[in-house]
N, C-alpha and C positions, 0 to 999 in steps of 0.2 A: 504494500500500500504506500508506504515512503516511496517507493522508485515511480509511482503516479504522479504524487503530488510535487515532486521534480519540475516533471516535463508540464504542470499544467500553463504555467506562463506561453513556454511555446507554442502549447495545445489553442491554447486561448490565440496565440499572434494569427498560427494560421489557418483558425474560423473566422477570423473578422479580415483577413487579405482574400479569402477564397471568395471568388464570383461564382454566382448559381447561372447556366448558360439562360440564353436567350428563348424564351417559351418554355419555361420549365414553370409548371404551377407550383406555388409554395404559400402555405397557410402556415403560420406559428403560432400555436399554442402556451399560452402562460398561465402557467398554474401559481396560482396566489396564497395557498394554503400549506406553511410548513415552518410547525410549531416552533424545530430548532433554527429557523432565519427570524433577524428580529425584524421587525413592521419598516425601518426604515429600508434596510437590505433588499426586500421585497420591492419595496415600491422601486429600486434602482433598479433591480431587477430587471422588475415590467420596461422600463426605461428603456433599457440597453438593449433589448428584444425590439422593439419600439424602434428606436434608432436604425436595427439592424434590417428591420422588414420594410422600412423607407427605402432602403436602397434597393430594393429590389421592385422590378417594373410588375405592378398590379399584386405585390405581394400580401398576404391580409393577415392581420392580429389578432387573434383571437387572447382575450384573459379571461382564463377562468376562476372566478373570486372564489367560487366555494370546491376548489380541488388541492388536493397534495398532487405528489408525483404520475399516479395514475388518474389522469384526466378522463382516460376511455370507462375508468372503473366508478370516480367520484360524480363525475358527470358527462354521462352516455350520450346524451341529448344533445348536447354541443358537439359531440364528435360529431354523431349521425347526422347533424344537419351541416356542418361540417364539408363531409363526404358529399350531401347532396348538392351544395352550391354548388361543388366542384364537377359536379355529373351534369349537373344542367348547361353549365356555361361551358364544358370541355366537351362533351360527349354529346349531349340531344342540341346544343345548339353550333352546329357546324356552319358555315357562312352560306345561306341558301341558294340552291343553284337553279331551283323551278318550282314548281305546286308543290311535286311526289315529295320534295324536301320540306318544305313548311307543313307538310300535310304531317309528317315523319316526328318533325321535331313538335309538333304539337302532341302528338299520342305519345312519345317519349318525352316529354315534360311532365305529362297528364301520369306517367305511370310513375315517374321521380319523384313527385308530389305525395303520389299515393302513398309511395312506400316511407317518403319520410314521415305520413299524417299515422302510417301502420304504426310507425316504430314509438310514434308517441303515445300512443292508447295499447300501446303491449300488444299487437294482431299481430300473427306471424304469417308470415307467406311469402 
């Protein structure tokens, strides 16, 4: 564990010189809940995640106030909708080429929707 906490300064230089390529979707997740950081630490936290997802073209922030570490486990619901922006805007809305596409990305919208309105009222399917 000391040979970790070494290298973390380096670790640290090169996440914040690395560029995320150009079209790559990227949501960041911050979890706001962790008893051994104290309240100011956090809020820099959020900050520096903040900072970091400006740089990136159409990059999005999510904070999650009431999560620890596992956000997918403390709260499901922010993932899952989450996921679904990213299905709507990547996947059912491709740049329309005729009808049979708008006609396409309407019923896959329609069914993205669904599943995210499943996921909230516990349906499975």
């Amino acid at each position: 564990m000391r040979d970790e906490y070494a290298v973390v300064s380096t670790t640290y230089e090169q996440a914040r010189s690395a560029k995320v390529p150009p079209g790559i979707p990227v949501t960041l997740m911050t979890a706001m809940q962790d008893p051994k950081m104290p309240a100011e630490t956090r809020r820099i936290w959020a900050e520096k995640h903040k900072e970091w997802i400006d740089k990136i073209p159409r990059g999005r922030h999510i904070v999650a106030e009431k999560s620890r570490h596992m956000i997918q486990v403390d709260e499901p619901q922010l993932v899952i909708e989450a996921i679904g922006r990213w299905l709507v805007r990547r996947v059912v809305s491709p740049p329309r080429r005729n009808a049979f596409c708008s006609f396409r990305k309407e019923v896959s919208t329609a069914r993205v929707s669904g599943w995210i309105e499943d996921s909230r009222s516990g349906a499975s399917g």
